[in-house]
N, C-alpha and C positions, 0 to 999 in steps of 0.2 A: 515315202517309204519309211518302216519303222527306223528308229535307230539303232536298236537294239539288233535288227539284221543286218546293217552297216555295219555295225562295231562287230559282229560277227565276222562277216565278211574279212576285215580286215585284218583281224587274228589269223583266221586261215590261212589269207595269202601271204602275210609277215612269215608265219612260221613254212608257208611251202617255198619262200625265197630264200630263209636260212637252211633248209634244204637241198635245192637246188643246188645252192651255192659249197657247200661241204660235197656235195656229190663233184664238184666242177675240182674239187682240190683235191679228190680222192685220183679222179683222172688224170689229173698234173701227175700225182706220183705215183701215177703207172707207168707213162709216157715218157717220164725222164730213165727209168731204170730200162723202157724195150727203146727208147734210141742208144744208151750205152752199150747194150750189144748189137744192136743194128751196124754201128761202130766198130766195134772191138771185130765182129765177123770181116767188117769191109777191111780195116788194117792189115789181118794176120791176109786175105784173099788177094788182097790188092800187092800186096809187098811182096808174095811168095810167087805170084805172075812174073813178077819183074825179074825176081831171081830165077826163073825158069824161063823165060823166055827172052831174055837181055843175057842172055848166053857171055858172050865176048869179057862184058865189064862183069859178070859173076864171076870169072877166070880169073879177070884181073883183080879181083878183092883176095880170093886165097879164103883158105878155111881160117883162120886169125880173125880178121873182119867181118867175114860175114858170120863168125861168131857171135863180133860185137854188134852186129847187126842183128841177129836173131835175138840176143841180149835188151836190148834195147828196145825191139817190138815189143815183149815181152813184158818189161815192164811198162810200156804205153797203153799194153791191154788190161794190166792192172787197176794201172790208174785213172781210166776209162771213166768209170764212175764219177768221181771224185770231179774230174773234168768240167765234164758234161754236167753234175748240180752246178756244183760254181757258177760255170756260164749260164746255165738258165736262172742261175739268181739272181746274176750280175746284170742280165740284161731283161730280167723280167719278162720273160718268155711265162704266158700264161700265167700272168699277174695282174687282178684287174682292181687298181686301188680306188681306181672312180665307179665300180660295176652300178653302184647305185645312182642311174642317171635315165632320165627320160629322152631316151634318144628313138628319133624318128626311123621307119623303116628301113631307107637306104646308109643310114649308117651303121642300124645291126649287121645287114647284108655285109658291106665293108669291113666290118671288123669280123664277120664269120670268116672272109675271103683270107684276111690276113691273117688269124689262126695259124692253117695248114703253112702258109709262106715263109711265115716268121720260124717256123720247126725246120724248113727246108734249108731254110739258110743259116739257121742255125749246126744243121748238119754237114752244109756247105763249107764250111768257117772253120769246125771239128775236125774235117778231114784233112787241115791242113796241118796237124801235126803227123801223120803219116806220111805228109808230101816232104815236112822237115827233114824224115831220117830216108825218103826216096833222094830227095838232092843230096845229101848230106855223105850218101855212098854212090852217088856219082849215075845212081840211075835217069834221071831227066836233070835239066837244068832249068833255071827261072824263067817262065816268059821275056824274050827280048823287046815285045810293045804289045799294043792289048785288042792287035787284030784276028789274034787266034792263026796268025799264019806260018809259025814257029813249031807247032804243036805240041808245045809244052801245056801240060797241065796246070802249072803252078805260078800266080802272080806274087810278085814281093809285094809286102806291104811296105807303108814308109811306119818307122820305128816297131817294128816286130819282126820277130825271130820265125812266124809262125805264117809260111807264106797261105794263099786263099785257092781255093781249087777252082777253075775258071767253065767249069762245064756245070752242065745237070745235071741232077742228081736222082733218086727215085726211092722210096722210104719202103717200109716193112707192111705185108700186109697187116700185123698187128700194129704196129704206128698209125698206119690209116686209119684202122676201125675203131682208136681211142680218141684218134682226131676227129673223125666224125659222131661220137659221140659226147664230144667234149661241145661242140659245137652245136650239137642240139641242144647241151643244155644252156649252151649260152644264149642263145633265141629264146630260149622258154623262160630264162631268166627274166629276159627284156618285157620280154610276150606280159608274166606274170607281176613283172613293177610296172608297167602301166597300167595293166587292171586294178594297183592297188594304188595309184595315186588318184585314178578316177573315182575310186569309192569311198578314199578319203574326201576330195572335192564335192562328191553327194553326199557325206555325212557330213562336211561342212555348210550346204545347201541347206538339206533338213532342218536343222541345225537352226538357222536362221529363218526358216519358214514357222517350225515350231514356236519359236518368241513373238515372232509376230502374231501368230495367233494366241497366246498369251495376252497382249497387250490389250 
């Protein structure tokens, strides 16, 4: 094959992987500002059930507390954002510092799988600062062992303020649809660096076929 179609080739796919790749960051920071309200919606829902239908202990808060209480929400929905970056920074949720790797099928597969999982439980994890100010005013109390046969909500962590929500959970249909297309482009990623490390290995072929026919 020429080389000069190689070395074509190769520009193309280079510049459709810096591509891809700015497309895959642009969906990151979609995805962190629609799970901040995905959040901030389940906080003010989930908190305002409680106080409506936990009748007895609403009574027993008094309008003082459950001031402080609505106080307190309130600023959690603020800060919602702020939260939610942090942790996906901290924990590199849709961070891919090695993307540039020739990995075989079933570990794209695998890492497509864990995408959507690692945002699940990222949300899992989040919603445990609502479960803070649910115990905190005496609505549920901590899981007492981790059979689910208490049915509390909320596990303690060992050294955190910030218990863990022990159920499943269920995301935004806009979450979905950025996760699934975050995900295609991380397949085509893959898909498109192995095309270009083959056409490297064929320009390095040529390469060496043309000198021999030199010599």
């Amino acid at each position: 094959m020429d080389i000069n179609v190689l070395k074509n080739e190769i520009e193309e796919l280079t510049q459709q992987l810096i591509q891809i790749e700015e497309n895959m960051y642009q969906i990151r920071g979609k995805i962190i500002p629609a799970v901040s309200l995905h959040l901030q919606e389940l906080f003010k829902k989930d908190i305002e059930e409680k106080v409506k239908t936990k009748v007895e202990i609403t009574k027993l808060l008094g309008v003082e507390k459950l001031r402080d209480l609505k106080n307190e929400l309130n600023h959690l929905i603020e800060e919602t954002p702020k939260i939610v970056e942090e942790y996906f920074n901290k924990k590199l949720i849709l961070v891919y510092e090695y993307l540039k790797q020739d990995k075989k099928n079933e570990y794209i597969s695998s890492d497509e799988y864990s995408i959507k999982k690692n945002i699940e439980e990222a949300v899992r994890d989040l919603l445990g600062y609502e479960g803070k100010l649910i115990i905190k005013y005496g609505y549920e109390k901590y899981a007492s062992n981790s059979s689910f046969s208490d049915n509390s909500s909320w596990e303690r962590l060992y050294n955190s303020e910030i218990p863990k929500y022990r159920y499943g959970i269920s995301l935004s249909k806009n979450i979905e649809d950025l996760i699934k297309e975050f995900r295609l482009l991380y397949v085509k990623y893959h898909i498109t660096y192995g095309k270009l490390n083959n056409t490297i290995k064929q320009k390095k072929e040529q390469e060496a076929v043309d000198l021999w026919e030199q010599a």
